[in-house]
N, C-alpha and C positions, 0 to 999 in steps of 0.2 A: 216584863210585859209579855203575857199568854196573847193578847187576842186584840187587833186593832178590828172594829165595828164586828161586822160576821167571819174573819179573816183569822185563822188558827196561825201565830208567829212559829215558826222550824227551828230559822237560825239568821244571824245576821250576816248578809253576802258584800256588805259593801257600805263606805263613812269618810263623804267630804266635809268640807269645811259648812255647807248648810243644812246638808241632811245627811240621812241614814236611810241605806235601804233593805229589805228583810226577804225572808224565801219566804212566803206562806201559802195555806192551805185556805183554798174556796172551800167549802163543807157540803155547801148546796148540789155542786155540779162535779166535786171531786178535780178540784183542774188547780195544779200549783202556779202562784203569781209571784209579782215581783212588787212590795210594797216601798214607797219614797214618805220618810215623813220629815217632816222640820225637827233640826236636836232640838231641846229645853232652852236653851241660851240664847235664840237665833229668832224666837219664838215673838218676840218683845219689839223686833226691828218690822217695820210697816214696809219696808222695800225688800226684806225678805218675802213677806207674805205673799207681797205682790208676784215675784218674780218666782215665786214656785206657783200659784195660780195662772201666771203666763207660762209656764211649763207643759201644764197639765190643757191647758185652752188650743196651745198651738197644735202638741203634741193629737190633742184631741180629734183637732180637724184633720189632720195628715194619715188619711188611710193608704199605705202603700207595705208591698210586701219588704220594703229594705230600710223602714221607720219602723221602730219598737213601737207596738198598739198599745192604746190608754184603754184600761177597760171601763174604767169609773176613778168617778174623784170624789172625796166625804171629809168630813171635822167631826171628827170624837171629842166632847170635852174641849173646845176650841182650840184644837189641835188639827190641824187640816194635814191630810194626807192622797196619796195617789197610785194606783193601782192598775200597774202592767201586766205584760205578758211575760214569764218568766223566761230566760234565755240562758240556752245549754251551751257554754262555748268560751272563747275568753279572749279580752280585751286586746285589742290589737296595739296596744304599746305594751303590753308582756311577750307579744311575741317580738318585738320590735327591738326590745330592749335586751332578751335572749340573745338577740340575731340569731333565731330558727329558722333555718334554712326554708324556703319554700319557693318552689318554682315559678321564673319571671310570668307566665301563661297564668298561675294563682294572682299574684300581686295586681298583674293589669285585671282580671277577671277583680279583684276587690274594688279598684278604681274603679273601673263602671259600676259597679251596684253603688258604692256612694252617689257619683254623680246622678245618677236617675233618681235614687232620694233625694238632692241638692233640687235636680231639676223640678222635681215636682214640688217639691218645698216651695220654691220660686214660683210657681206655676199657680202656687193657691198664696201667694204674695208675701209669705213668710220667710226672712233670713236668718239664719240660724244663728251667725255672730260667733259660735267657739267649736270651728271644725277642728278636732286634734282625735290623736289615736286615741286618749283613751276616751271618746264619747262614742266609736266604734266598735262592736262586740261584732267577732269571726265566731259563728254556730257551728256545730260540727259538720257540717255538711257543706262547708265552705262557703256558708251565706252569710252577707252585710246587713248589721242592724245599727242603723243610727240614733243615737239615745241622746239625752239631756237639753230641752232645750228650754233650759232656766232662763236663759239670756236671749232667747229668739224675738223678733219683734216684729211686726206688720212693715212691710216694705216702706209703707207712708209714714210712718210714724217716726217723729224726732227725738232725741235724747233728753230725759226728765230734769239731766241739767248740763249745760252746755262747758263743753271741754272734755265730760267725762267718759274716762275708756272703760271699754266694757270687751270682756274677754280673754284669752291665754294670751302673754305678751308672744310666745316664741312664734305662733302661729298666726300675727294680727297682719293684718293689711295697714298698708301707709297709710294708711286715710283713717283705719282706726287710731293708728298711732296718734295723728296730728289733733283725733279728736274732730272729725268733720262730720258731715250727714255720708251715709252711707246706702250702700243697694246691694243687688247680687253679687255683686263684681269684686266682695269682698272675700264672702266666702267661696269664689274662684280662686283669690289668693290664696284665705288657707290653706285649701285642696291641694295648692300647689305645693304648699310646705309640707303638709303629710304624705304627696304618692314620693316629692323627692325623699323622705325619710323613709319611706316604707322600701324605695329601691335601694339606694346606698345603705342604710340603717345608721345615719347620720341626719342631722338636722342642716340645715343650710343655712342659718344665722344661730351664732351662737358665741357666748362669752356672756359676761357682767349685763345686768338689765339695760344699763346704760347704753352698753355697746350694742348689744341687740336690736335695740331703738333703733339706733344710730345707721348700720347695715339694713334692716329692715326699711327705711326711709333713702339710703344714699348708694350701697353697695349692691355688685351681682353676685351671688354664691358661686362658687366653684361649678365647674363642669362635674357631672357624675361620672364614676367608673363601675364597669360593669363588665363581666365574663366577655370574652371577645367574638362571640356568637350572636350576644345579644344587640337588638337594633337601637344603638345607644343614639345615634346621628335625632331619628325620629323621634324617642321618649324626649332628649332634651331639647329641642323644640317645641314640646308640649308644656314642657317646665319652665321655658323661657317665656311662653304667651301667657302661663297663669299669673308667674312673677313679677310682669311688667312693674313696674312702680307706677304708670299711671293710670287708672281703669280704664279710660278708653281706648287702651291697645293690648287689651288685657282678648279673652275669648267673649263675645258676647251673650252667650248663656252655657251652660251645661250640655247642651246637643251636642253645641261643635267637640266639645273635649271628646262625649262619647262616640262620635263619629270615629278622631282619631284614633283613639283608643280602639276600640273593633278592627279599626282596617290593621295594627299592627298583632291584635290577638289572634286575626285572622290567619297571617304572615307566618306566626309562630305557631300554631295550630297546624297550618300545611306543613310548615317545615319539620314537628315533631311526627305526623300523619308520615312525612318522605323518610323519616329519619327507621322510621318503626317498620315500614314499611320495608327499607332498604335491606336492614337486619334481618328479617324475616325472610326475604328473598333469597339475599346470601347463605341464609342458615339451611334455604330448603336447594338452593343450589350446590351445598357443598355436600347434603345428602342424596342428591341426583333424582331430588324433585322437582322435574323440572318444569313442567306444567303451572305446580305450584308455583314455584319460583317464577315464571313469565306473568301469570297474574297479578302479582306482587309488584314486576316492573313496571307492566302495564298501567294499574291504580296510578304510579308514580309519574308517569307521564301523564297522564290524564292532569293531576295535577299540575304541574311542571313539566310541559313538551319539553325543554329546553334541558333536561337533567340527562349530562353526560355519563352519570353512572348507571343509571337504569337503562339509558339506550344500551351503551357498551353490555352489561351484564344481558340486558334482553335479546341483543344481538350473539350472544355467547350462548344462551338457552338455545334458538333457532338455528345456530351452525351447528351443535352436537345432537337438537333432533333430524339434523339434516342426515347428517353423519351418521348416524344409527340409522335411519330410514336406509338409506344408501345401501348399507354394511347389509342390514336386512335382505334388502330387496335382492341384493349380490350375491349371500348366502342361500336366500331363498331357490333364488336360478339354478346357482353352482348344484346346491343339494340335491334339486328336483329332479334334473339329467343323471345322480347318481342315483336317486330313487329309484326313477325312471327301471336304468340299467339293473339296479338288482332286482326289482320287484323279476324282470323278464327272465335275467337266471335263473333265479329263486324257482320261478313258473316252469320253466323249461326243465329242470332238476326233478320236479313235483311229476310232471307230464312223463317224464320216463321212469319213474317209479310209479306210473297208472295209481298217483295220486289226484285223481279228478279233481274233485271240489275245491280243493287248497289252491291249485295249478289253476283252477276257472276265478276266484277269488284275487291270485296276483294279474293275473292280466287286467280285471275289470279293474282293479287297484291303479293299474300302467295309466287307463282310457279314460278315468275320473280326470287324470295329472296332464295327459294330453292325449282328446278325443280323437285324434288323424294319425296315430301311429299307426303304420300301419301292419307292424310284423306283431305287435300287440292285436290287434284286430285280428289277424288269421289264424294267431295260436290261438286266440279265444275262440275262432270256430271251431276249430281244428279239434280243443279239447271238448266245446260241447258237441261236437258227432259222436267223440270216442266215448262222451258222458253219453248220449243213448243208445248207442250202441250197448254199450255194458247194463243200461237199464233192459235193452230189447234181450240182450243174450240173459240177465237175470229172470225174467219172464221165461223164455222160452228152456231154461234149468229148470226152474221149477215144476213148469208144465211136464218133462221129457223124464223128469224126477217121480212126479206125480203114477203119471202112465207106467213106469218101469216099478212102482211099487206096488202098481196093480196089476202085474204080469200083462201089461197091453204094450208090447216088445216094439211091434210095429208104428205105433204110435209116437213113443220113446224114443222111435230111432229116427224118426223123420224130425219131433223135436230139434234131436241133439247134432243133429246133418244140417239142420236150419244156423246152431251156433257156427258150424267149422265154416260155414259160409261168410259169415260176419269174421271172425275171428279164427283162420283155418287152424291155427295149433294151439286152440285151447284146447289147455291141457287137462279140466275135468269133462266135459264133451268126449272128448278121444279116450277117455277112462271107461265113461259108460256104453259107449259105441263099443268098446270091445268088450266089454261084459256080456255087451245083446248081443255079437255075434258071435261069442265063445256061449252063450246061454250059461254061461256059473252064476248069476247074478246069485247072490245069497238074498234070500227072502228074510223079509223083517230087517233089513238093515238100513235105520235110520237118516235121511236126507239131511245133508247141515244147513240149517237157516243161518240166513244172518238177519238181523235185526238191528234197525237203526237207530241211534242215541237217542234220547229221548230228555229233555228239561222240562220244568215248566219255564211260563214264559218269563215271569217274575225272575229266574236262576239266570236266562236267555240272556236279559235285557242287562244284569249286570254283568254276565259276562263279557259280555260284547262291547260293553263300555272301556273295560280293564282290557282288553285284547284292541280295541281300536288305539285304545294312551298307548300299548306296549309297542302296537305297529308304528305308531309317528314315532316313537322314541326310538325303538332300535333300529326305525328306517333313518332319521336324522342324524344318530350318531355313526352308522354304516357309512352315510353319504357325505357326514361331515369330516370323518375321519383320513377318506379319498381324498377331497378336496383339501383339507388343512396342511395333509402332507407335503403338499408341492407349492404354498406359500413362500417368502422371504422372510425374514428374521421383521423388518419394519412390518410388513403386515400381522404377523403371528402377535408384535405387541400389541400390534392396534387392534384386532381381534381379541386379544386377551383383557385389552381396557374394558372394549366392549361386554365381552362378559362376565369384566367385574361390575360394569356400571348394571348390571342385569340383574345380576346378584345384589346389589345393593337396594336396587327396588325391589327385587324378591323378599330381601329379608324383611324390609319396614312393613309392605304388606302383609309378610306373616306375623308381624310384632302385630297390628294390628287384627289381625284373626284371632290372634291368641288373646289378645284385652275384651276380644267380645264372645269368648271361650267357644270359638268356633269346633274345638275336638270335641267337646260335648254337643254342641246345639248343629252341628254340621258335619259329625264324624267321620264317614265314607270321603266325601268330600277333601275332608282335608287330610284324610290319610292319603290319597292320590296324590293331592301336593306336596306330601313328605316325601311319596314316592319318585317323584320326577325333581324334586329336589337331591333326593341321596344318587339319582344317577346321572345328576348335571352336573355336583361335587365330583364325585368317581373321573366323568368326562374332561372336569376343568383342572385336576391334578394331572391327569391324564394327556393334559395340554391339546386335548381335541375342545377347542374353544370354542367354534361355530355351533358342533352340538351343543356344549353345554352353553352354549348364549340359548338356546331354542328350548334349553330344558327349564333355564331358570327364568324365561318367560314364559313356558307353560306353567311352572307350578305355580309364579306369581298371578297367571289369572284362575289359576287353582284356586288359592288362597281367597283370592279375589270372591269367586263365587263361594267360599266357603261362608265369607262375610256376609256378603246378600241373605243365604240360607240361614244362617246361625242370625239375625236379626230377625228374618221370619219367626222360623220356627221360636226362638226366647219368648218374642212378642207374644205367640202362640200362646204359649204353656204360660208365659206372666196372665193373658186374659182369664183363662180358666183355670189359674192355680187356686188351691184352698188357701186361708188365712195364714197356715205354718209354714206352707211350703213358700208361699210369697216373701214370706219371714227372712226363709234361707237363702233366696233370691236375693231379699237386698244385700243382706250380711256377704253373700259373695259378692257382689256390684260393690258391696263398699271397701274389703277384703282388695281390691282390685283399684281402688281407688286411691286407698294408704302408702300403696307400693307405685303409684305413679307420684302424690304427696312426697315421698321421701326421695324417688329421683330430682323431683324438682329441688327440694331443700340441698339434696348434695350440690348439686348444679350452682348453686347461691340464688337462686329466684327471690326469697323472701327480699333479699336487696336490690338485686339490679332486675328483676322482672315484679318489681312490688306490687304494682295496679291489677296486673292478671294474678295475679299468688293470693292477693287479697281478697280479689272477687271469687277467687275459688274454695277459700278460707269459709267466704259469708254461704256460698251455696253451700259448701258441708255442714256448716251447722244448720242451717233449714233442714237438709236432709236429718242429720240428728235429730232434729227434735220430731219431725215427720214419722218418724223409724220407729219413734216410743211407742204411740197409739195401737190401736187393736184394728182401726179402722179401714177398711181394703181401700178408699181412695186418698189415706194419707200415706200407706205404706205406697202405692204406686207414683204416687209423685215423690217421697223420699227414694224411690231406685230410679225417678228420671234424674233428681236433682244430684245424687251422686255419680251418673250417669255424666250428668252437666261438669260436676266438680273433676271428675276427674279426667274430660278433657280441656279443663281450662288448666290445671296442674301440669299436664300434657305441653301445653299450648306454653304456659311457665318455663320450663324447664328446656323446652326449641328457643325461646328465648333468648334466658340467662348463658346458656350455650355458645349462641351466636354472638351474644355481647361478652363471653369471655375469651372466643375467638380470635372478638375486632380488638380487645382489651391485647391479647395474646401478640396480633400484627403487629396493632402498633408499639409495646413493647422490642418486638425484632427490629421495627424500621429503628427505632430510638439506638437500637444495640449498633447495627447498623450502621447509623449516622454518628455514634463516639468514634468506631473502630478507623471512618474516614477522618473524621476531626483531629485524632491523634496522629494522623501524619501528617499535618500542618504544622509546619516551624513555629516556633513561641515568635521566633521575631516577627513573623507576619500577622501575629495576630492582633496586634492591636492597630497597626496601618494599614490591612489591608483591608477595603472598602467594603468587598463580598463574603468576606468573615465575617466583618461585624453585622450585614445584614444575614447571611447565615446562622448569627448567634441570635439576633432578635427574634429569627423565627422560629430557633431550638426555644427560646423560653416561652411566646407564646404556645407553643407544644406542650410544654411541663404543664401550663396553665390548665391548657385543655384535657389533657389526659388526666390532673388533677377532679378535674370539674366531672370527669365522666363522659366528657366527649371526644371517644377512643378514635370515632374513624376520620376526624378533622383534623386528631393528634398527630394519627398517622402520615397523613398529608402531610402535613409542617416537618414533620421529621424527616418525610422522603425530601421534601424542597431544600431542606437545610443540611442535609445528605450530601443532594446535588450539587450544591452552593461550594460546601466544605470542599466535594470531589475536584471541583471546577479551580478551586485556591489550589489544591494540593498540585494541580495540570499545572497550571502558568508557574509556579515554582520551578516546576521536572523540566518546562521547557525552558525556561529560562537557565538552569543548570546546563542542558543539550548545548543549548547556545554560546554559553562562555566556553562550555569546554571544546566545542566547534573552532570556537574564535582563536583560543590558545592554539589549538592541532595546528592552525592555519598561519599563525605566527610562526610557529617554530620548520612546519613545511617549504615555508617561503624561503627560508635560507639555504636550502637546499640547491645546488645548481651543477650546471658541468657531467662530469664522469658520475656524481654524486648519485645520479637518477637512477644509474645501470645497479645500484647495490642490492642485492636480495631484501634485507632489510626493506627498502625504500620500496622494493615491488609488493612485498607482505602487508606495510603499511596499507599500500593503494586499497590492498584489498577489504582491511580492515575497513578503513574507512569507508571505502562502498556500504560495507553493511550495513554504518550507523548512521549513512542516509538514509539506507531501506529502512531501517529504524527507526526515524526520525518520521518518513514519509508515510510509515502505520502508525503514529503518535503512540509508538514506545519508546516514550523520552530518556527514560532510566535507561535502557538499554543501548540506545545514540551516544547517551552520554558517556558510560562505559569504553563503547566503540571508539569514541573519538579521544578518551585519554589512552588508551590503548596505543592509539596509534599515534599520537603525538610523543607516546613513549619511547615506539620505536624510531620513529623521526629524529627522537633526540640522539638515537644510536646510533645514526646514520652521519648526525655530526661530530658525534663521538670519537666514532672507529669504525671509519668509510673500508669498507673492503675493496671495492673498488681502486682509491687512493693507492692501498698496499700493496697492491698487486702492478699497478703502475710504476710505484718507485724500485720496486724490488727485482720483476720480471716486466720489461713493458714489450717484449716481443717473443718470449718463448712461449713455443706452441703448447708442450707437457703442462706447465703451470696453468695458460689459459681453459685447456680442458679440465685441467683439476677443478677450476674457480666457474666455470658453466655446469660442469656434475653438480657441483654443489648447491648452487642456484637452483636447478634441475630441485634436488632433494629437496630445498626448502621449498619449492612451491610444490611437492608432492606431499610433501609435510602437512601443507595448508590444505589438500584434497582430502589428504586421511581425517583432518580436524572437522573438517567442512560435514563430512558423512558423518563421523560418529558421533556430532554436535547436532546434525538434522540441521543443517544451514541450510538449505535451499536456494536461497539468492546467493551467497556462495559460490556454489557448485553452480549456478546457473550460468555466474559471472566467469568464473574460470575457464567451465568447458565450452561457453556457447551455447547450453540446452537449445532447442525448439519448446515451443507452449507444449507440445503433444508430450515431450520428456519431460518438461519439469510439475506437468500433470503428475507423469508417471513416480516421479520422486517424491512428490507432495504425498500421493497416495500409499506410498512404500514408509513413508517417516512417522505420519497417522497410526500406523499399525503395529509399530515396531517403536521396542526402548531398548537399552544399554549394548549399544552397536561397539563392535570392533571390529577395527581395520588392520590387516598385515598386506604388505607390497612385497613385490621383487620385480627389479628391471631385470631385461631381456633386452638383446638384439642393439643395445647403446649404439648409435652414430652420430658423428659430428660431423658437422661440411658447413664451414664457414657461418650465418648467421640462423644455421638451422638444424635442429635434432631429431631425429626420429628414435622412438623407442616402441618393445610391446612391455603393456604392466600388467601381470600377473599377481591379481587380485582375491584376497580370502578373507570376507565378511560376516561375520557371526555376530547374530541378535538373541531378544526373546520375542514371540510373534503373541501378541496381545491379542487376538483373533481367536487363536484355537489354545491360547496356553503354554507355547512349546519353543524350546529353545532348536533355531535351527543356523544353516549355515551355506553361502551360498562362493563359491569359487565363476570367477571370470576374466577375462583377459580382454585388454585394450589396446589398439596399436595407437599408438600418439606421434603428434609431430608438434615440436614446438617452436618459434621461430621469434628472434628477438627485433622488437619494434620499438625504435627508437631507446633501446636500452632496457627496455620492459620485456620479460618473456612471457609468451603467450599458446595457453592452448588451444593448437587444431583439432580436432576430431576427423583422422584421416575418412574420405569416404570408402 
């Protein structure tokens, strides 16, 4: 078959069970269609005939843009045929059936264009009877066309024979099952069976025809599942009103469906809007754009007042422009007083080397910075007297010059008598005064002029520009340099943040001059900016920070104007370029374009920034084909359009960046969250209740981080961090606590003489700590503490010292000072352990500290690692329940501060006195 009626046949695109349909060619209008005719076999049946002429009648009447248009309907040969619009695109049960991924925002956006073809369908009293995927065709362009409606039939109208079903079984409404009259309410049920197929990619009654029936009439399908972002609550309540089984509690037309549908596309729409939004912000805040970056939050609350990420981040932009304002305005002052001061040196220096003009120049310099100085104010008079003066004594040289080269001696002499009055020991005055009164003057012997610099003004104007940048710069780094000196180590960082945060918008700005080839179209300009660039570098190696923060904010609004001028001037020369040179124009614009193109592509933009990469894809080829022509307004829209391409490439590759980033975060939070997980006991993990809620929210994590959704990933992994962190605590405490419990069993037995044992005093102290321990929740280390000390507890019921010295010697005096020395040593034992351990509560407990010492010690143990202690007693006395001693003390560290191993000797007189059996140190006053 070449030709149905005027209709050139291509190729055949499509063959059900009643027809066939073809790609053909109109010839008249050049416009490709889609022809439907009856097979040969089908042809014979009177209720075929019919039901493709109701096809073509219903279809007919139905002009909307999401119904496939009838163009004409004809019989060739009595063969009747029908004649659509051809449609580029493909059936949405091959995508269905793929399960090709396509975005929940797509799917709902397809559910509404159906229903608005339903609704109007309905609307002009026709029911379609077999809504199913494949009578829907997805165009490329992401539009719904609703096709086939063989079986459609006027809303009034009854079945041509009673009982009989008409339609897809898997998609029928109960009512068509039973075979009853039916209405719209039916093809709301199918609607309902294809959006749930179209989310899940599963059908919701399914099995043998039978059973089908059977659930279709009796049962509810399953709940849908769906990515745990998506707003699953509200889709299945939409699915649950289509599926009613009984139509009148089904939705009452197609509005309502689209209502809901909108309000949740809307939802999801904002939320990708905040999501794109968010990334963006963060991507221009971690490049310390921060302006950018506030806009970004901003949008985000406009949508979403209530979005705690965009406030906190927006609130993080406004402290660190606070903060830089601040630093500035601090800078500024600091500097200006050192300005100040050297400009007036500088002057004063210049003024006794009868440097005028330079010397009248820094003071007017001083009175610009502050108009009420007032020792600036009188050197400035001071040197414009001595400035006319030297004009008045230049005048009256020349005059005294003049006369004495005309032998008018008299003349010459009253001149030169005129300088010594202004200036009594100028010394060419007094040269020629004695010439005229000695009369040698040699005749013919030439006067020296001097003769003053001379530019033009064009030389003037850029000198003076280059000499004003050199004054701010070498005054700033002079002033900064003063100032920086006598900062603190916390400020010097914080200034040096500052002027990398400086540098870092200097650079992006200069990336920016350079994309719009500012060295060419801005030259001067942006050589400046190189210039106060390499000596904010110089400064900030140099660790004079304040200067170089001032340098790399001048060159960055260097830069800046270089852009403004370099977009002029391009503009410029693009207006009035000839045809070839416009040529070379774009070929660089594009040239410039490929190399933003291939950052993006490194970056991964074609995948994870697709939409923007895409759209920048389509404007290069426009530009492309713009570029071929000879034509001067297509070549100038080809260099806007790469101009276009390659800042949305730009805009790609800020992106893919940020989202590899947030991909990059949450990857750490996940590392993160194992490295706590694994120190949870296996035994706890299957009873312990905040595990296993822990673990549900690590796998909701995998899900999303799977899905692409990094910074919700994130989240769930830090929660399920915390959860883990929170298990691994109440384990560590509940260890503290049994081994508490034991200490305190085996303490208990202790009684009598038993208390007075070194041993038994050593425990006490142990055990102090792993209260202090216990009371900072360092469980691990309590617990430690308290087996420690239960150990020596056990030694005390062991092999009581005390005990042996009772039975053996229970009244010689020798023995008993041997057994208090020794006591003595071991709690000086514990003093030395206490320091070269950095115990603190220790040492505080033993000695007594005041807050003001163990300040002092806190701040000594911060500073200082691998401490040793050596003792020697001095001066030993005993007197009944009391000892005084001095301890001569040699402490040797490394001082973490400056690098350096040092070593500190001191002596202590101590008294220690035994209470209740327990000895204890005083700190003699």
């Amino acid at each position: 078959m070449k030709k149905i009626g005027k209709f050139k046949i291509i190729e055949e695109i499509g063959k059900g069970g009643m027809g066939i349909v073809y790609k053909a060619l109109d010839p008249f209008i050049d416009r490709e269609v889609a022809i439907k005719v009856i097979i040969e076999k089908e042809l014979g049946l009177p209720e075929v005939k019919e039901r493709f002429h109701r096809e073509a009648r219903s279809a007919g009447k139905l002009s909307h843009e999401n119904i496939t248009i009838v163009h004409e309907v004809g019989e060739v040969e009595g063969k009747p045929y029908i004649v659509m619009e051809y449609l580029r695109g493909r059936n949405l049960s091959e995508l269905i059936s793929k399960k090709k991924p396509i975005e929940l925002n797509q799917k709902i956006s397809y559910a509404i264009q159906i229903c608005k073809a339903l609704k109007f369908a309905h609307a002009n009293k026709i029911i379609h009877r077999d809504i199913k995927p494949e009578n829907v065709m997805v165009l490329d362009a992401g539009k719904i066309k609703i096709m086939d409606f063989g079986i459609a039939r006027p809303e009034s109208s009854t079945l041509t024979q009673q009982g009989m079903i008409v339609g897809t079984l898997a998609y029928m409404s109960p009512e068509q099952i039973k075979g009853i009259k039916i209405d719209k309410r039916a093809d709301i049920f199918s609607f309902g069976v294809l959006l749930y197929e179209l989310l899940s990619y599963k059908r919701p009654f399914q099995g043998n025809n039978t059973t089908i029936m059977y659930k279709i009439v009796h049962e509810e399908p399953e709940s849908i599942y769906l990515e745990e972002s998506a707003p699953v609550e509200d889709l299945q309540k939409i699915l649950s009103k289509c599926l009613q089984k009984k139509p009148g509690e089904r939705y009452r037309d197609c509005s309502d469906i689209i209502n809901d549908l909108e309000i949740i596309l809307k939802h999801q729409q904002q939320d990708q809007t905040i999501s794109g939004l968010l990334i963006e912000g963060r991507a221009f805040f971690e490049e310390k754009r921060l302006n950018e970056a506030q806009t970004r939050f901003d949008k985000v609350l406009e949508i979403d007042p209530s979005n705690e990420d965009a406030r906190f981040l927006r609130q993080q932009c406004v402290a660190i422009d606070d903060q830089i304002e601040t630093m500035i305005v601090s800078a500024e002052e600091a500097g200006q007083k050192k300005r100040v001061d050297k400009f007036i040196i500088d002057g004063k220096a210049l003024l006794e080397k009868n440097k005028l003009e330079e010397a009248l120049k820094k003071f007017k310099a001083v009175l610009e910075i502050e108009q009420n100085n007032k020792e600036a104010s009188d050197l400035l008079a001071t040197t414009e007297r001595k400035l006319q003066d030297e004009l008045e004594i230049e005048k009256l040289l020349n005059e005294g010059k003049k006369y004495f080269e005309q032998d008018k001696y008299e003349d010459a002499l009253d001149a030169f008598n005129e300088v010594t009055t202004i200036a009594p020991s100028h010394p060419e005055s007094q040269e020629y005064i004695q010439k005229i009164q000695t009369k040698t003057a040699e005749e013919g012997q030439d006067a020296a002029q001097i003769k003053a610099p001379h530019e033009t003004s064009k030389t003037f104007g850029k000198g003076l520009k280059f000499a004003i940048i050199a004054l701010i710069v070498l005054a700033l780094g002079a002033g900064g340099w003063y100032y920086f000196g006598s900062l603190s180590k916390a400020t010097k960082k914080e200034l040096a943040g500052s002027a990398s945060s400086e540098r870092e918008l200097m650079l992006g700005t200069k990336t920016e001059a350079q994309e719009v080839q500012a060295k060419t179209w801005a030259e001067a300009t942006f050589k400046l900016a190189l210039v106060a660039e390499r000596k904010a570098e110089i400064e900030f190696e140099e660790e004079t920070f304040p200067a170089a923060r001032q340098n790399f904010i001048e060159a960055g609004n260097l830069f800046r104007t270089s852009i403004a001028e370099a977009k002029t001037n391009s503009e410029a020369a693009v207006a009035s370029a000839d045809i070839e040179s416009l040529k070379e124009m774009v070929a660089s614009v594009r040239k410039s374009m490929l190399k933003e193109k291939s950052a993006a592509e490194k970056a991964g933009a074609p995948t994870t920034a697709k939409k923007i990469f895409n759209s920048a894809l389509a404007t290069e080829q426009e530009a492309d084909q713009a570029s071929k022509t000879e034509n001067r307004e297509s070549l100038l829209a080809s260099r806007n359009s790469f101009l276009g391409a390659t800042t949305e490439y730009k805009n790609a590759k800020v992106k893919a960046r940020a989202t590899a980033k947030v991909k990059k975060d949450s990857q750490k939070a996940k590392t993160a969250m194992t490295r706590i997980k694994r120190q949870v006991p296996k035994s706890a993990r299957t009873t312990n209740a905040s595990y296993q809620k822990a673990f549900t929210l690590e796998s909701a994590a995998n899900k999303q981080f799977k899905a692409g959704h990094y910074s919700n990933a994130k989240k769930s992994f830090q929660q399920a961090r915390g959860l883990y962190a929170q298990v691994s605590k109440d384990i560590l405490t509940q260890g503290a606590d049994d081994s508490k419990k034991s200490m305190l069993q085996t303490k208990s037995q202790i009684t009598g003489t038993l208390i007075s044992d070194s041993d038994y005093q050593l425990s006490l102290q142990i055990e102090a700590q792993g209260d202090d321990a216990y009371r900072t929740r360092n469980f691990s280390k309590a617990k430690e503490h308290y087996t420690r000390a239960e150990t020596l507890y056990s030694n005390v019921l062991k092999n009581p010292r005390s005990e042996k010295f009772q039975a053996t010697q229970p009244t010689g005096r020798d023995d008993r000072e041997e057994s208090i020395e020794s006591d003595i040593q071991n709690l000086l034992t514990v003093y030395k352990t206490s320091i070269e351990k950095g115990e603190i509560k220790s040492l505080a407990t033993l000695l007594g500290f005041t807050k003001k010492e163990e300040k002092n010690w806190s701040g000594f143990f911060r500073q200082v690692e691998k401490i040793k202690v050596d003792f020697e007693i001095r001066n030993q006395q005993i007197n009944g329940d009391k000892v005084t001693l001095d301890l001569l003390v040699r402490m040797s560290y490394h001082n973490t501060s400056n690098n350096s191993s040092e070593t500190q000797n001191f002596s202590k007189s101590l008294e220690l006195e035994d209470r209740n059996g327990n000895w204890q140190f005083i700190l003699k006053k």
